[in-house]
Backbone bond lengths (Angstrom), bond angles and torsions (degrees), N, CA, C in turn:
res aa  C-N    CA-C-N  psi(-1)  N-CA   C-N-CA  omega(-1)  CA-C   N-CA-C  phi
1 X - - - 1.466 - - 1.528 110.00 -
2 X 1.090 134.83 -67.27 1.596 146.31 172.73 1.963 103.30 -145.67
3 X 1.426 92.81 172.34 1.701 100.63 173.34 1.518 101.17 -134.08
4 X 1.221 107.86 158.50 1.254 137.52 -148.68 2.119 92.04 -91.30
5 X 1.379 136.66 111.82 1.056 131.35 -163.46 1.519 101.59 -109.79
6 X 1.516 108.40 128.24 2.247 83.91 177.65 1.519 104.93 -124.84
7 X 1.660 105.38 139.68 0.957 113.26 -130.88 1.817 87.86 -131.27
8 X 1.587 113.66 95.56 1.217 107.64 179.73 1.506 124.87 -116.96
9 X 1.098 127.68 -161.28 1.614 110.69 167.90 1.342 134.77 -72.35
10 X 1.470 107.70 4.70 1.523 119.86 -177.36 1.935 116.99 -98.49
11 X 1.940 98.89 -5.60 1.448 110.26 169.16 1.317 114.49 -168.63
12 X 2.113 104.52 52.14 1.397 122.33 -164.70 1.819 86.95 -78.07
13 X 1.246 122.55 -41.48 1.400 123.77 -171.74 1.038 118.18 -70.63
14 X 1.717 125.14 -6.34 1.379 109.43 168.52 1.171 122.89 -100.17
15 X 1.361 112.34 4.20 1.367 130.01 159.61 1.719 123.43 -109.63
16 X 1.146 105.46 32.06 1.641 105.64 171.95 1.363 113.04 -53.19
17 X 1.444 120.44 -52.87 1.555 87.83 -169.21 1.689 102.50 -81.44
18 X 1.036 118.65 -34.81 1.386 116.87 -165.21 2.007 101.72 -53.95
19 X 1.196 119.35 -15.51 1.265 115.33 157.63 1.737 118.97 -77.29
20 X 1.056 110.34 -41.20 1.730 110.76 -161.83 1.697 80.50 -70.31
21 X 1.028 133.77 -60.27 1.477 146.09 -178.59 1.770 97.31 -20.15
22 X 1.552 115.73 -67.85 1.458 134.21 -160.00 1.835 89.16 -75.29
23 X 1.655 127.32 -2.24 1.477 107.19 -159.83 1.790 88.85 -93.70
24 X 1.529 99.24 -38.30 1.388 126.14 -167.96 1.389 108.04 -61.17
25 X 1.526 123.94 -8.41 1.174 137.87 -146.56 1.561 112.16 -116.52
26 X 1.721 93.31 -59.42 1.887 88.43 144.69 1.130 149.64 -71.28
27 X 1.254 90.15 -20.67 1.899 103.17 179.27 2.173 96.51 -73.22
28 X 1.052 105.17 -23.92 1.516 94.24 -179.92 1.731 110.60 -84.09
29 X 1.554 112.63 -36.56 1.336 121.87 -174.39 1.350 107.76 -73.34
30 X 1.976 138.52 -36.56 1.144 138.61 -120.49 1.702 77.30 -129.99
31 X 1.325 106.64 -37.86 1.528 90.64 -161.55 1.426 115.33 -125.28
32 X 1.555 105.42 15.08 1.640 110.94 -165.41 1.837 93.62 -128.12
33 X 1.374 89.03 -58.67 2.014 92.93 169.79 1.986 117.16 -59.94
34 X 1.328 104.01 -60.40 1.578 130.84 -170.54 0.905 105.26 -77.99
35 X 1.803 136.43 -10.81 1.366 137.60 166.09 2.155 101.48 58.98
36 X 1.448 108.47 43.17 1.252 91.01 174.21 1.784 105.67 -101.84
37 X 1.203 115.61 90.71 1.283 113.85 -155.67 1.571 114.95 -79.68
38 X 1.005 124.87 -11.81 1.586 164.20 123.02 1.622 94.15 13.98
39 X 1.526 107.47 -46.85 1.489 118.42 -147.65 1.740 96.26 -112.94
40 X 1.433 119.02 -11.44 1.173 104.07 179.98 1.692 135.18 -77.84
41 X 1.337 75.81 147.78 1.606 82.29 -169.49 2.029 116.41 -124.76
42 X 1.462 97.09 142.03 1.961 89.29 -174.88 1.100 126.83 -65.73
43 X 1.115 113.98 17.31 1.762 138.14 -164.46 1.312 119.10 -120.32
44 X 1.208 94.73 -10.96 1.360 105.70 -179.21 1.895 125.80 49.21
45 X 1.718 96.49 45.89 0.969 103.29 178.39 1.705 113.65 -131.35
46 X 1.068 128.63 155.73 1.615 113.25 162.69 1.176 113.37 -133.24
47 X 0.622 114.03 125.43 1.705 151.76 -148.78 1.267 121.10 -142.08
48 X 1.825 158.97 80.47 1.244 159.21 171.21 1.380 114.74 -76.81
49 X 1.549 98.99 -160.76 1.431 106.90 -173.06 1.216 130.15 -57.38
50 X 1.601 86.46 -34.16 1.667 112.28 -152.19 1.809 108.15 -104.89
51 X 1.089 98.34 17.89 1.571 117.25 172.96 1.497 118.93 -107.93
52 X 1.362 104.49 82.64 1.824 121.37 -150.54 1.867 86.06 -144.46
53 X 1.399 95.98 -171.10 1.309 109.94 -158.09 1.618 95.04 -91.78
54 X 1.133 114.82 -30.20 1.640 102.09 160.41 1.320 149.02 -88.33
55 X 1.675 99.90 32.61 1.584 123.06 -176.14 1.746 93.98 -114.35
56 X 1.328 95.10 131.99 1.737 130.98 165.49 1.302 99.55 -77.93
57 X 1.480 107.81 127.95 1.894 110.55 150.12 1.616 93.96 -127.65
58 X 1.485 82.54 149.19 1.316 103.00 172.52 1.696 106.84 -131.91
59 X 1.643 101.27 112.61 1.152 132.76 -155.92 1.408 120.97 -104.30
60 X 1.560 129.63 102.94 0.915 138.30 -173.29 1.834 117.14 -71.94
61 X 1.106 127.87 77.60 1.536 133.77 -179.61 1.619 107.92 -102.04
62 X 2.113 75.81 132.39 1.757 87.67 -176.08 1.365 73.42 -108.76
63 X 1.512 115.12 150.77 1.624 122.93 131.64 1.027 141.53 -20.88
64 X 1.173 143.47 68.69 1.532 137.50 159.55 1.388 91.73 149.93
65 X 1.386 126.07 -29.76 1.312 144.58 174.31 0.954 110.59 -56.37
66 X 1.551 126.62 -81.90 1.520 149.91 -146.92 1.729 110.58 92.65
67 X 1.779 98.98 -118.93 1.339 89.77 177.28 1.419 134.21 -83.90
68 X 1.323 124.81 164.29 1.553 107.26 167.79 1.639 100.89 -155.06
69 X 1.339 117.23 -11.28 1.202 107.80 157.25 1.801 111.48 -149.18
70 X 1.584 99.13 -172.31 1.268 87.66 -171.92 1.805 100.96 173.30
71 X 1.229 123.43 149.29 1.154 140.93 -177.35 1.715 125.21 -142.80
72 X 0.941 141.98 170.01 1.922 145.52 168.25 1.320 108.42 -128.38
73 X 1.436 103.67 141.19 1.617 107.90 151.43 1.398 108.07 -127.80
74 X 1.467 111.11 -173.43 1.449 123.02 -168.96 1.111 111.40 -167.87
75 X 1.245 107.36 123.37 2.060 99.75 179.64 1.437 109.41 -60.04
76 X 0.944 121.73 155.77 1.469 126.31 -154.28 1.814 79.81 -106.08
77 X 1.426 137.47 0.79 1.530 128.83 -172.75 1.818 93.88 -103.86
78 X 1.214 113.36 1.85 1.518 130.66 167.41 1.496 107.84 -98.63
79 X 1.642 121.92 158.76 1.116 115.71 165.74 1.326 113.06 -75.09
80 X 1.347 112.60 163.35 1.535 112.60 -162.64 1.888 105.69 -170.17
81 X 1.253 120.43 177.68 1.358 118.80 -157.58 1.835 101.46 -63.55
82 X 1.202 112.38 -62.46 1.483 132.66 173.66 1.484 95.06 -40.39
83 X 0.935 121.06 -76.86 1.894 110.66 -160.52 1.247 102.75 -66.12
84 X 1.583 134.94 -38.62 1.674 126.22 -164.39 1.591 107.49 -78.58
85 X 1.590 98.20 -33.57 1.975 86.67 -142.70 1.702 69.56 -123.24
86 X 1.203 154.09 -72.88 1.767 150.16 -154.96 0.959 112.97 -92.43
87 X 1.601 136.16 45.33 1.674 120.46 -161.03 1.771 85.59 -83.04
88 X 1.152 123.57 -14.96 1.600 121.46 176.90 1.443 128.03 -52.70
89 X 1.621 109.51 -28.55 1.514 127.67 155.94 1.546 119.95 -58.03
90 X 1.262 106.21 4.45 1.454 105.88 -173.68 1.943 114.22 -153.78
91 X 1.724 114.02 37.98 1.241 95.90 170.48 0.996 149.97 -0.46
92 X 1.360 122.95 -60.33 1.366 148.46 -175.49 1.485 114.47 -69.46
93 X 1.573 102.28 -3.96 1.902 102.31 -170.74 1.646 98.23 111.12
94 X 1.512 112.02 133.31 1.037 134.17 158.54 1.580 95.00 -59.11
95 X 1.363 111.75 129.46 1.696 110.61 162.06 1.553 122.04 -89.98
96 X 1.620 109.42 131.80 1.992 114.17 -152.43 1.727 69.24 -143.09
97 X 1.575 98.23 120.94 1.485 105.89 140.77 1.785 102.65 -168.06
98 X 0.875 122.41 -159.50 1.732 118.83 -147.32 1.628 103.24 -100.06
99 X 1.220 101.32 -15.51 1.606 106.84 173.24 1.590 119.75 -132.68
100 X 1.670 95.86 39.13 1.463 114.18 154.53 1.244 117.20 -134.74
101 X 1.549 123.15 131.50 1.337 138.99 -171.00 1.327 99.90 -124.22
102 X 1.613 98.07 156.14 1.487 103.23 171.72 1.627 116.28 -97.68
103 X 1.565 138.69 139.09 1.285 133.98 149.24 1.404 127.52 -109.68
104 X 1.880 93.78 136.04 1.101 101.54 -163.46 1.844 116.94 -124.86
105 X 1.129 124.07 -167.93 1.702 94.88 165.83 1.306 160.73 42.28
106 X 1.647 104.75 31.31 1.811 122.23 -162.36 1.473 84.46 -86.93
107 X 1.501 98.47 138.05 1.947 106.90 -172.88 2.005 62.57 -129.49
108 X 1.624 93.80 179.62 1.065 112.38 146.14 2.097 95.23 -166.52
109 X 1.358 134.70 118.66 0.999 143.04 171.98 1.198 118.30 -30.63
110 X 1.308 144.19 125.07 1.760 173.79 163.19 1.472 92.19 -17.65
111 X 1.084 130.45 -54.38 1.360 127.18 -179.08 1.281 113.61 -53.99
112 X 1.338 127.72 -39.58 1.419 116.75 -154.26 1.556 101.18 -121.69
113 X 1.665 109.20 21.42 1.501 112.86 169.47 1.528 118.02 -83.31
114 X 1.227 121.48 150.78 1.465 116.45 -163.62 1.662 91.01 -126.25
115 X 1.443 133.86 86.06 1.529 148.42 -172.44 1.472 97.91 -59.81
116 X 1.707 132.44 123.80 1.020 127.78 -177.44 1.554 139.18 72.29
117 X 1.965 121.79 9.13 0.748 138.12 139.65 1.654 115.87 -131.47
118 X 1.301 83.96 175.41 1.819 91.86 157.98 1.363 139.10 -40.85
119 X 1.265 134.81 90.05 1.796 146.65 -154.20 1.560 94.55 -59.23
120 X 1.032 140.74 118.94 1.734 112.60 160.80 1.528 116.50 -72.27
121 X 1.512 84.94 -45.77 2.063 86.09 168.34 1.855 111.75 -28.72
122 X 1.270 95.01 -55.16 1.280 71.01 -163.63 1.586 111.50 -78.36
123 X 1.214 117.28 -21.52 1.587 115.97 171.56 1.394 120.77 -41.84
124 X 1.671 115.20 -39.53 1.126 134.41 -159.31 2.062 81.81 -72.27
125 X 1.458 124.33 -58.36 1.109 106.42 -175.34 1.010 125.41 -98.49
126 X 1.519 128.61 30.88 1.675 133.86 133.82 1.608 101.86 -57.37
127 X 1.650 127.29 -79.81 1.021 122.47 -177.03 1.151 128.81 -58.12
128 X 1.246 114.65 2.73 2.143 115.19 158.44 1.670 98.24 -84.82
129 X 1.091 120.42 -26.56 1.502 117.76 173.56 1.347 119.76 -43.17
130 X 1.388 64.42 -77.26 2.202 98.79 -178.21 1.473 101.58 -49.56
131 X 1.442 134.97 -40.75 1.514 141.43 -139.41 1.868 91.51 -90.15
132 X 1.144 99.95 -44.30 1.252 111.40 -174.63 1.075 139.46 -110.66
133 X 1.766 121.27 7.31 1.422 139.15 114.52 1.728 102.85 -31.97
134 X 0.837 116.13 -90.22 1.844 129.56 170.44 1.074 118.23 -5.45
135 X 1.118 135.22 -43.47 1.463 162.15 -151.89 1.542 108.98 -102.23
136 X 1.434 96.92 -51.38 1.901 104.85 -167.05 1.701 96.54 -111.03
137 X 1.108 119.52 30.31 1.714 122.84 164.06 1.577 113.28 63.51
138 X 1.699 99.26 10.88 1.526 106.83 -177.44 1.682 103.22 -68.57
139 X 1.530 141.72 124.37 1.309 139.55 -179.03 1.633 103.94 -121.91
140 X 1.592 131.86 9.96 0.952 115.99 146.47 1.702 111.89 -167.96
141 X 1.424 119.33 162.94 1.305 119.83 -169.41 1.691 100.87 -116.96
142 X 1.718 97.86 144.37 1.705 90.27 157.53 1.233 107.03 -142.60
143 X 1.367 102.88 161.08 1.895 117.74 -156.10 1.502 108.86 -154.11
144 X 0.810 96.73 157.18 1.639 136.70 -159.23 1.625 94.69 -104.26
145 X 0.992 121.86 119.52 1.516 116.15 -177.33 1.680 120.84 -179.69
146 X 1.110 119.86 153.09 1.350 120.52 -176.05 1.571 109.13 -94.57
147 X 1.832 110.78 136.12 1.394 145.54 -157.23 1.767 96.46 -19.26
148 X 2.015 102.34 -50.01 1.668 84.26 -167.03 1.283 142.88 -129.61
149 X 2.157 80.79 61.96 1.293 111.95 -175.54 2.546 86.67 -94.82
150 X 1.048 115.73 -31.79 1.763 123.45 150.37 1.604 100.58 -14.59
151 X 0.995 123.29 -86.95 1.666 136.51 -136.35 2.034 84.43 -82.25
152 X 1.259 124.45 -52.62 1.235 124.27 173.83 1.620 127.23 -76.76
153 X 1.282 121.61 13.19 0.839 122.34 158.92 1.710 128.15 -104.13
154 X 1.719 86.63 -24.42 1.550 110.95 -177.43 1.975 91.42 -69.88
155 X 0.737 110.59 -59.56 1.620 123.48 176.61 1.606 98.83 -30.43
156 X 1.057 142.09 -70.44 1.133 147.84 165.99 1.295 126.14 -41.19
157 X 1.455 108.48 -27.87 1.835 98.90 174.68 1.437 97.78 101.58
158 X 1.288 109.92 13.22 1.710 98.57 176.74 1.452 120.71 -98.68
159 X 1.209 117.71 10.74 1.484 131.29 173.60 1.696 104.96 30.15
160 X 1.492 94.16 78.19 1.570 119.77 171.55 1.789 110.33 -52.96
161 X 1.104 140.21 91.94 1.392 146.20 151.14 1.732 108.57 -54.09
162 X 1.472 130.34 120.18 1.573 136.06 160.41 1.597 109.49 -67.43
163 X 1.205 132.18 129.62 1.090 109.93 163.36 1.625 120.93 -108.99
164 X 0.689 104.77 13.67 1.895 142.15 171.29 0.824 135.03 -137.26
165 X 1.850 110.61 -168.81 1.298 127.90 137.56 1.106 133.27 -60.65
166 X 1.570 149.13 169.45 1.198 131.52 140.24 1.134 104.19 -74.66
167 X 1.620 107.55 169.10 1.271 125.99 163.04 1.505 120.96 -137.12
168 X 1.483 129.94 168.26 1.447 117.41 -178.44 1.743 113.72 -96.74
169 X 0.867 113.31 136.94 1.915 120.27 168.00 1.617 102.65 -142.70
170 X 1.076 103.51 119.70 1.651 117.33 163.24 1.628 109.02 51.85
171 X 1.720 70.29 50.86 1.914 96.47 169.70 1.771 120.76 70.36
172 X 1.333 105.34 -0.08 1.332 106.50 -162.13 1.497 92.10 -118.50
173 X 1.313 125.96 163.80 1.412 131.72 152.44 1.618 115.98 -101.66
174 X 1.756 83.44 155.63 1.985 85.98 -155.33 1.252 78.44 -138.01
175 X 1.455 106.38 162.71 1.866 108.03 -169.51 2.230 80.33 -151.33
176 X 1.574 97.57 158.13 1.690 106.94 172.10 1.391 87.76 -92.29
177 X 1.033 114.90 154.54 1.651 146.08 157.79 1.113 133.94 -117.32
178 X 1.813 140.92 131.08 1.066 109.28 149.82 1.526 113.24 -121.28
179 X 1.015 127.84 168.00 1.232 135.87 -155.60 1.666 115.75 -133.51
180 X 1.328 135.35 167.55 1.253 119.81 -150.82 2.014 79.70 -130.45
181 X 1.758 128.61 138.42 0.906 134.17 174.48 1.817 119.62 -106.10
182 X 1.342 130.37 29.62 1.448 124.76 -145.72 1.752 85.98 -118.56
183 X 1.161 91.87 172.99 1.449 120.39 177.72 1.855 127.22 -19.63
184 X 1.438 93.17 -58.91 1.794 109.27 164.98 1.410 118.41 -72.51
185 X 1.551 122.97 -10.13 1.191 99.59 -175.93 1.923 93.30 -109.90
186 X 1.189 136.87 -18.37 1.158 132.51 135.46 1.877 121.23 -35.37
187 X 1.276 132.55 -56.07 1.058 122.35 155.47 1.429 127.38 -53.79
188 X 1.185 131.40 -43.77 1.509 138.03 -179.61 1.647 99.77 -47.28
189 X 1.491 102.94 -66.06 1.646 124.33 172.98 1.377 97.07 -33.05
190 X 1.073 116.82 -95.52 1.716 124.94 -173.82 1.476 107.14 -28.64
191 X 1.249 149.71 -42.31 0.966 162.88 -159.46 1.557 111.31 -64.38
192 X 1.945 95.18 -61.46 1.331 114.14 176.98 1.736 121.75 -60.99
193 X 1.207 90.95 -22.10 1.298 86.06 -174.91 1.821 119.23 -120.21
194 X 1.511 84.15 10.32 1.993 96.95 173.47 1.730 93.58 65.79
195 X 1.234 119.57 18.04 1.317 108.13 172.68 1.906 115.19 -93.11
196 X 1.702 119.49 118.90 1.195 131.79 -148.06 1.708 112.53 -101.08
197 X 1.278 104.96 -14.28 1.337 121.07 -165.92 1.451 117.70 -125.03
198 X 0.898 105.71 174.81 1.832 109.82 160.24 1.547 119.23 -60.55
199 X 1.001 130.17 144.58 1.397 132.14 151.08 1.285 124.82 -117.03
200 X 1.369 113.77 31.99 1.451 112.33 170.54 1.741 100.28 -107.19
201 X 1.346 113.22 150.40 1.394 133.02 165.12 1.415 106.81 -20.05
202 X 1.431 138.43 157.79 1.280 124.97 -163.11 1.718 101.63 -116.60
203 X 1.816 99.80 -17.51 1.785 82.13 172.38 1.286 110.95 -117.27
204 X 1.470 97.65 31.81 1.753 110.84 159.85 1.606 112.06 -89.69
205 X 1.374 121.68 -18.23 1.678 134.36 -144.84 1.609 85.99 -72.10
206 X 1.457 90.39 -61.32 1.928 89.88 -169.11 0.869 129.78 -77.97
207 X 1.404 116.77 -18.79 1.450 129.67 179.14 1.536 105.16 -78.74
208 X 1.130 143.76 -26.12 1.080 147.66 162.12 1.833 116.99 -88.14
209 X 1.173 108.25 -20.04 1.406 107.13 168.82 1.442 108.70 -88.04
210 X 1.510 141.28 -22.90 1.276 153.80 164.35 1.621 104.00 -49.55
211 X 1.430 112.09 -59.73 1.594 125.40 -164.29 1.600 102.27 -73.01
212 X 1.055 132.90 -48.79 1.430 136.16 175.64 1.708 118.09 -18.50
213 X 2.063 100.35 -57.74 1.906 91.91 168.76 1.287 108.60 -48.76
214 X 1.385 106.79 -69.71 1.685 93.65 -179.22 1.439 127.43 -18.88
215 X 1.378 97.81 -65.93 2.084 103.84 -168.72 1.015 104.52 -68.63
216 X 1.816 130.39 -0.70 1.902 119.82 -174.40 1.772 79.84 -95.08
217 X 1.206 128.63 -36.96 1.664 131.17 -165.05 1.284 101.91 -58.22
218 X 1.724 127.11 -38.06 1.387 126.89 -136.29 1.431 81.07 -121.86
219 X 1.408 145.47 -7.77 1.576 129.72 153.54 1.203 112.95 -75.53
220 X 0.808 109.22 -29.43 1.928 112.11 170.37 0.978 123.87 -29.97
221 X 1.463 109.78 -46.30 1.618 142.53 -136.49 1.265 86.50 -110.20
222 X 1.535 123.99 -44.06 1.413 112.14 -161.36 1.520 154.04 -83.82
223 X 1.061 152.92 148.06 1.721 147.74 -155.82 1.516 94.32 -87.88
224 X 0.885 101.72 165.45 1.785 122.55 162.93 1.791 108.60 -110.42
225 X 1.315 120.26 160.33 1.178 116.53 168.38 2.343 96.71 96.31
């Protein structure tokens, strides 16, 4: 269907538009569908805090298309949604260490939603998640999310952790999570969605499977805080 493209500060410019494309994309899904008007902007873009040079997208591009889906992460040793704006989802301490990131923002476009079953679109960008957590020594995610994103994540093999209460924002209740990124919950994923292969870009695979010793060398090394 499409592959999963990741798109960081080391080749944010070769994807300029294919970003402004993915900005134009939430601002229609987040604040035009989801009515979070909070977020609108005259530009017709959405764009937050946490959309800086040290945020990952992982970018769903079809051919001829461009975008059609798409998601963010953020090292959680960066500011990020959970520590700036919800550290309340997490009494106990926002959790910051070198192989936890935050995800935020999984769209996947109206066209390629499947109402009343299983989306693959979006499967395809769970397992660019998972694929590429794996890759960059990331072993767990935490998120900001409403109550029954729980029951669908557990489904997946991602062994959803609460780190709270919920609480309400824009009528809904939203609870912190963290979630587990390793090997089985990439298989579980794949499973669910009969997906057999990779879905990341194919001359992203090695180039990001190459860099990985590095980033297991350089957590070693690294502080928290």
């Amino acid at each position: 269907m499409f592959h999963i493209h990741i798109v960081d500060r080391s080749n944010r410019g070769a994807y300029r538009d294919e970003l402004e494309q993915h900005y134009r994309l939430r601002h229609e899904i987040y604040v035009g569908e989801r009515g979070w008007h909070d977020l609108a902007r005259p530009d017709g873009r959405e764009v937050d805090a946490f959309d800086t040079e040290d945020a990952v997208y992982l970018l769903g591009i079809l051919p001829g298309k461009g975008v059609v889906a798409g998601s963010r992460l953020v090292s959680s040793l960066k500011p990020h949604l959970m520590s700036e704006v919800f550290p309340q989802l997490a009494p106990e301490g926002v959790p910051r260490a070198n192989d936890i990131f935050e995800w935020t923002r999984i769209f996947v476009v109206p066209a390629l939603r499947q109402p009343g079953s299983l989306c693959l679109a979006a499967g395809i960008v769970y397992c660019g998640i998972i694929e590429f957590c794996l890759q960059r020594g990331i072993s767990q995610l935490s998120i900001v999310c409403e109550t029954y994103w729980i029951d669908r994540l557990a489904k997946l093999g991602w062994n959803p952790r609460s780190l709270g209460r919920p609480i309400e924002h824009r009528g809904e209740a939203i609870i912190g999570l963290m979630v587990d990124t390793g090997e089985a919950a990439l298989e579980t994923t794949r499973q669910a969605y009969a997906i057999g292969h990779s879905v990341l870009w194919a001359a992203q695979r090695h180039q990001d499977a190459s860099r990985s010793a590095d980033l297991h060398y350089t957590a070693g090394a690294a502080t928290g805080g």
